[in-house]
N, C-alpha and C positions, 0 to 999 in steps of 0.2 A: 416680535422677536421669535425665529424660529425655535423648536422644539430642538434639546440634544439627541442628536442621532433619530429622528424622527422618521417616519416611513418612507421617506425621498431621500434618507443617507446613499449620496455618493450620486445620486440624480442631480444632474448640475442643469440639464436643462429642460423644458417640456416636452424633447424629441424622447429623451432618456427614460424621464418618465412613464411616457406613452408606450412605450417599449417593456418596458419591463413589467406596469401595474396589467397591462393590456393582453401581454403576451406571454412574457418567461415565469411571471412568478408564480402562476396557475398549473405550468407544466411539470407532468411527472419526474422526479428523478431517479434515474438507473446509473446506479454507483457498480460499477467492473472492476475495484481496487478499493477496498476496505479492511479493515482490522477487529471488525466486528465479533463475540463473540458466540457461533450458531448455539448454544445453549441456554445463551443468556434470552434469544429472540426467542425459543422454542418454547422456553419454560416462561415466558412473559415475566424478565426481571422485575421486581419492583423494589427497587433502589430506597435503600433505608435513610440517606439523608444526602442532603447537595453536594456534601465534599465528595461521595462515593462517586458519584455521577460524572462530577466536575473535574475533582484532581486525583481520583484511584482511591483503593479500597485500605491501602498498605500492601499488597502483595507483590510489589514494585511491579505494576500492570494500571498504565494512566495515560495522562495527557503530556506527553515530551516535552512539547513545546511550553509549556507551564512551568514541569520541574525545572529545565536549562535557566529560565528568569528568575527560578525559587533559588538555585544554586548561587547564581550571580548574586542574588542579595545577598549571602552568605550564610543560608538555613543549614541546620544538620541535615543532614541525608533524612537520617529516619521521620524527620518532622515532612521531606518533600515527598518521598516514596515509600517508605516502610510504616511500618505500627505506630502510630502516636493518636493522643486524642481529635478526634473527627473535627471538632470546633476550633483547635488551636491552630492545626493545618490550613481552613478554611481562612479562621482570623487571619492568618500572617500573610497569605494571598490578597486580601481585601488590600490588608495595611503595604501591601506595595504597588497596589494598582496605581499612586502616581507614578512611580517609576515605570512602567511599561508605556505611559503614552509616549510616540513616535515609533512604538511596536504595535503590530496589528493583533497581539494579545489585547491591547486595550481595548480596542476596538471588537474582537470575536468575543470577548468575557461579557461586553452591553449589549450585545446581539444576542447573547445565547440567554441572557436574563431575559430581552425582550420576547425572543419569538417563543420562549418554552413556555417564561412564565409569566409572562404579562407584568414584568416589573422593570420601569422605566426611571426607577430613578439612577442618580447618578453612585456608582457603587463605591464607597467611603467608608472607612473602622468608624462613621457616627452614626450609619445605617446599618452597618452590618450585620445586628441580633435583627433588627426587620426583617432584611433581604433572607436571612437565614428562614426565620421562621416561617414567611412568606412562601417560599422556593419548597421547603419541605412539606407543606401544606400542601400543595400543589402535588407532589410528587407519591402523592396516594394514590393518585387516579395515573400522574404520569408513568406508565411501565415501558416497557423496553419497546413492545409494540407499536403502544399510542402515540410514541416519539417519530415512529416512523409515521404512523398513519397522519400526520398533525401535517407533515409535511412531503406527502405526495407522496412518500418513496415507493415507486413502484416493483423496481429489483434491486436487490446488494449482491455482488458475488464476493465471498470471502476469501482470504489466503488459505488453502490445507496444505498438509505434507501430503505425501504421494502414501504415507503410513497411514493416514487418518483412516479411521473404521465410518465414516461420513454417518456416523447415527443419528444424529441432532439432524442432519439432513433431510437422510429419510422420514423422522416422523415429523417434520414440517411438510417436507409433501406429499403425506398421509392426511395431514392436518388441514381440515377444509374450514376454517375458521381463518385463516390466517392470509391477511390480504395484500402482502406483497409478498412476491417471489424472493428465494433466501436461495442462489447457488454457489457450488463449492469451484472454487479458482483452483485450479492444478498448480502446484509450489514446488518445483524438483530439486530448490538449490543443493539439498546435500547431497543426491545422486552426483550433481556436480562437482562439489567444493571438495576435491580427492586431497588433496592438499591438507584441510584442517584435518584434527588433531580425532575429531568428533566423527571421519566417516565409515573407519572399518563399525563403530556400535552401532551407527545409523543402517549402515547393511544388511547387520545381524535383526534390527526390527525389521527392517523389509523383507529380512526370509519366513521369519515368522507371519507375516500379513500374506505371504504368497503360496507358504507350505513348500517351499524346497530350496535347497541347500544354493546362497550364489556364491561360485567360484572362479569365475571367469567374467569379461564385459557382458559376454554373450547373454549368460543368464541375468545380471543385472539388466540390462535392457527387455531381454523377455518378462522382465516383473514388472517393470516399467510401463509396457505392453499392457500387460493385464489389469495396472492400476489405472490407464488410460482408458481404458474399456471401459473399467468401473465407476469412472469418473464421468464418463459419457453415459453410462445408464443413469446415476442419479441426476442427471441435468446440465453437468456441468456443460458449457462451451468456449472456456477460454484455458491458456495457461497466463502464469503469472511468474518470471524470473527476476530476480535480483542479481545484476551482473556488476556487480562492486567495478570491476577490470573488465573490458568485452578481451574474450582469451579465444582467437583461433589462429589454425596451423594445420596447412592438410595434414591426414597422417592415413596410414593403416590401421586396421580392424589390428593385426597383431602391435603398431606400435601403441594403441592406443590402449590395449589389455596389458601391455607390459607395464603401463604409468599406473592400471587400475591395481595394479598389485601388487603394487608398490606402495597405494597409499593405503593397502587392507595389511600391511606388513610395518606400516607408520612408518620408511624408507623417507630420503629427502626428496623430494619431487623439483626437477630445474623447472627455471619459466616457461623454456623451452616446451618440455614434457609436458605441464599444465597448459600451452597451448594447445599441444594437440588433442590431449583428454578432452577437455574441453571444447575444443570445439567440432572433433567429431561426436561428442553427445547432441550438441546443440544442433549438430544437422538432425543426428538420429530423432530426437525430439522432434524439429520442425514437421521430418518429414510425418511422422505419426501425428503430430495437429493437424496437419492438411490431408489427413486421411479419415479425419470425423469432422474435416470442415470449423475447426477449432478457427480461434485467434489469439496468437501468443504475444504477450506482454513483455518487454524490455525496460525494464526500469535499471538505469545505468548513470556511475558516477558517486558512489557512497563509498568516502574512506568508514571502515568501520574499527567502532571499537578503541578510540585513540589514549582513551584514560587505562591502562593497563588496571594499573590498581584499584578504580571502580569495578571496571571487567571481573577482579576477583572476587570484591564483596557484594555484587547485585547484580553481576550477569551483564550477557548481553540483552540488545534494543531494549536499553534503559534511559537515552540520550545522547550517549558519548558517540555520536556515526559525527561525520562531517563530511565536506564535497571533495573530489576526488578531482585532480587537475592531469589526469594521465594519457595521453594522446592514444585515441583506438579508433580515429574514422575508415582510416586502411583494413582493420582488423574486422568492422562492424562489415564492411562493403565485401571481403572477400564471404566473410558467412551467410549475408543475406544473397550474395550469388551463387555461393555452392547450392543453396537449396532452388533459385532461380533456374541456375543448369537444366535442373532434370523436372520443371514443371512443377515442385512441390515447395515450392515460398508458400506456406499460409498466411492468410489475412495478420499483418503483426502494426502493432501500436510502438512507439520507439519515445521513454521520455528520457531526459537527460537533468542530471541533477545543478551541474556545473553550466552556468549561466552563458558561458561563454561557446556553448556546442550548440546553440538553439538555430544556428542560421545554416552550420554544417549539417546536424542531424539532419533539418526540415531538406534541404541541397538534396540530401543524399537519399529521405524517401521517396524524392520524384523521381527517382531513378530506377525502382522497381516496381513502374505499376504493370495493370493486364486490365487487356481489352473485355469486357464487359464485369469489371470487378471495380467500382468506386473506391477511390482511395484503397485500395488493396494496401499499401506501407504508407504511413504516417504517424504523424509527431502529436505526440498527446499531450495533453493540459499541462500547466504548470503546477510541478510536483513538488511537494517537501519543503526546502525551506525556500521558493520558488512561489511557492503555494500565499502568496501575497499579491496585492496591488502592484506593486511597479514589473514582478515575477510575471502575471498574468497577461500585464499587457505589453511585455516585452513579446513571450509567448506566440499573445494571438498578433502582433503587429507584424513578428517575424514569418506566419503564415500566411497572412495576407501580405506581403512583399516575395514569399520566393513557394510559397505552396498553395493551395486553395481551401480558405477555412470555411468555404460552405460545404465542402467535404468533410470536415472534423465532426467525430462522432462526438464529442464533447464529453462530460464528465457531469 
C-alpha cells in the first residue's frame, strides 16, 4: 500500500519521476514576486511557535489563503487574523482540515509539514498536541533563513514602495554570511492609483524621501527617477505593478498633470482621465526600466477590496481581493506598443488573474518580441488563486499551444 502523499505525490509515472527526483527538485529557486518580509530574513527570524509561521502572528499579516477557508467555516475574525490564543487558532485549522480536502490547502498544509518538518502524519484534532509539539521543536533551529537554505532558494525579490529607505536591503548585502540573494522589486502602484483616496499623503512621503517639494507630474516623475536610480544601486533589477484595470489613453504631458492635480486636490477623476494618467506614467515607467535594463512585471486582473466593511475593521490585502472579469486586451496592446514605438518596451512578464485571458495574454506577447532578446514579453506562471493544479496546467499547456514554454523563465 502506498505511502499518503509520499515522495512521488503527483508522479503518476516513471518518466515523471525521473524528471523531477533527477532534475528539478535539486534546482535552485529564484522567486521575482514574493511578499517576504526583508527584516524578518535579515535579522534571522526565529519564529516562536507554528501558528506564527503557519497562519500569522495576529497583526492581520498571514497566509490569505488559510483565513478565506478559516472564514468559510465561520471563525470570528480575531480568532483567523487578529490577537487570540496561539494554540486555539492552530487547533481550529487542524479541526477543519477535513473540510479543505478537494482544496489544494489540504494538500500545501501535508507538504509543508512534510518538507519543513519531517512530519508525515496525517494532520487530525487526535494528533494535533503531537504535530504541534513536534513542529515547534523543530523550529528552534528552523529560522527565517534556514527555511530558505533547506530549500535551494537562491534569490527572492520582494515587493517595496518606491518610499522604502531599502535598509534591511543594504545590510543583507553587507552581510557576507547570508547565502541567498535578498532583492528589492520596484512597487509604484500609488504613484499610480491617482484616483484612491490615499495618493495626495502617499506624495507627501515621497517628497520627504526625495527632499523637495512635488507640485507638478514633472516633479513626481523626477522623484520617481531618483528612486529608480536607487533602486538600481541596491540591486534591484525588476519592477513589480499591480494593475487591478490595465488603464491607458494617449494623452499629453499637460493633460496628464491636469488628472495629477486633481487627485493631490481629492477632485473626482473620470475613467476617461484615469486612462490617461495612467498610462502615460506607465509609458514613463517602462521607458525608465529599459534604461537600466530592468524587467517590469504585470500582474493584472484583481478586483480589490469587495468586503467594504472588512476593508474598515482590518484594512486592506487581508483576503477580500477577488478576479476581475474587465476587458483590457486593446488597452494592454496599445501600451505595450506605445513603448514598442520608440525602441524602449523593456523585458516585461504579463500574468493574468482571470482564467479566461490566458490564451489572449500568451496571443498577444508573441506579438512584441526583438531580434536578439529571448522571449523579450511573455506570460508568467500561474498566479494567485490560479496558483493550483488545474491553474498551472492550464497555464503551461496554454504556452505550449500558442507561445513557446522553453522560453518561460519560470517561477
Amino acid at each position: 500500500m502506498e505511502k499518503f502523499m509520499d515522495k512521488d505525490f503527483l508522479l503518476d509515472t516513471e518518466t515523471a519521476k525521473k524528471l523531477y527526483h533527477e532534475h528539478a527538485e535539486g534546482m535552485p529557486i529564484i522567486d521575482y514576486h514574493c511578499h517576504l518580509q526583508p527584516k524578518e530574513i535579515y535579522e534571522n527570524k526565529k519564529f516562536k511557535n507554528l501558528t506564527e509561521v503557519w497562519l500569522g502572528a495576529g497583526d492581520r499579516y498571514g497566509d490569505h489563503y488559510k483565513w478565506r477557508s478559516l472564514r468559510a467555516r465561520g471563525y470570528e475574525e480575531d480568532s483567523i487574523s487578529g490577537p487570540y490564543d496561539d494554540y486555539q487558532k492552530y487547533y481550529q485549522f487542524v479541526e477543519s482540515m477535513p473540510y479543505f480536502v478537494g482544496n489544494p490547502l489540504y494538500h500545501w498544509s501535508h507538504l509543508e509539514m512534510q518538507r519543513y518538518f519531517d512530519i508525515y502524519d496525517i494532520i487530525t484534532p487526535k494528533n494535533a498536541e503531537k504535530i504541534w509539539k513536534e513542529a515547534n521543536r523543530k523550529l528552534e533551529t528552523l529560522t527565517a533563513r534556514e527555511m530558505m537554505y533547506k530549500f535551494n532558494v537562491k534569490t527572492v525579490c520582494t515587493t517595496d514602495d518606491p518610499v522604502d529607505s531599502l535598509k534591511w536591503h543594504q545590510k543583507m548585502n553587507e552581510d557576507k554570511t547570508l547565502k541567498t540573494k535578498v532583492r528589492p522589486a520596484f512597487r509604484p502602484d500609488k504613484a499610480i492609483n491617482v484616483e484612491l483616496s490615499w495618493f495626495e499623503d502617499w506624495v507627501h512621503q515621497l517628497e520627504s524621501v526625495v527632499g523637495f517639494p512635488i507640485q507638478s507630474l514633472n516633479d513626481l516623475c523626477e522623484a520617481l527617477k531618483q528612486r529608480i536610480a536607487f533602486f538600481d544601486s541596491m540591486g534591484s533589477k525588476l519592477s513589480d505593478h499591480a494593475l487591478d484595470v490595465v488603464c491607458y489613453r494617449k494623452a499629453t504631458y499637460e493633460q496628464a498633470n491636469e488628472v495629477f492635480l486633481k487627485g493631490m486636490k481629492h477632485e473626482p477623476i473620470s475613467r476617461e482621465e484615469e486612462d490617461m494618467y495612467k498610462g502615460y506614467m506607465l509609458v514613463f515607467l517602462g521607458r525608465e526600466y529599459h534604461k537600466y535594463g530592468w524587467v517590469q512585471q504585470y500582474h493584472i486582473g484583481a478586483l480589490r477590496n469587495n468586503s467594504k466593511s472588512m476593508l474598515k475593521q482590518i484594512g486592506p490585502d487581508t483576503g477580500f481581493d477577488a478576479i476581475e472579469d474587465a476587458v483590457y486586451m486593446e488597452k494592454l496592446s496599445a501600451l505595450l506598443g506605445a513603448l514598442d514605438e520608440t525602441d524602449q518596451l523593456p523585458k516585461t512578464i504579463l500574468y493574468c488573474l482571470n482564467p479566461r485571458d490566458n490564451y489572449a495574454l500568451t496571443v498577444l506577447a508573441g506579438c512584441f518580441q526583438k531580434a536578439g532578446i529571448k522571449g523579450r514579453v511573455q506570460v508568467g506562471t500561474a498566479w494567485w488563486f490560479l496558483d493550483q493544479l488545474d491553474g498551472m496546467k492550464q497555464n503551461m499547456e496554454t504556452m505550449m499551444q500558442v507561445g513557446l514554454i522553453a522560453q518561460s523563465v519560470g517561477m
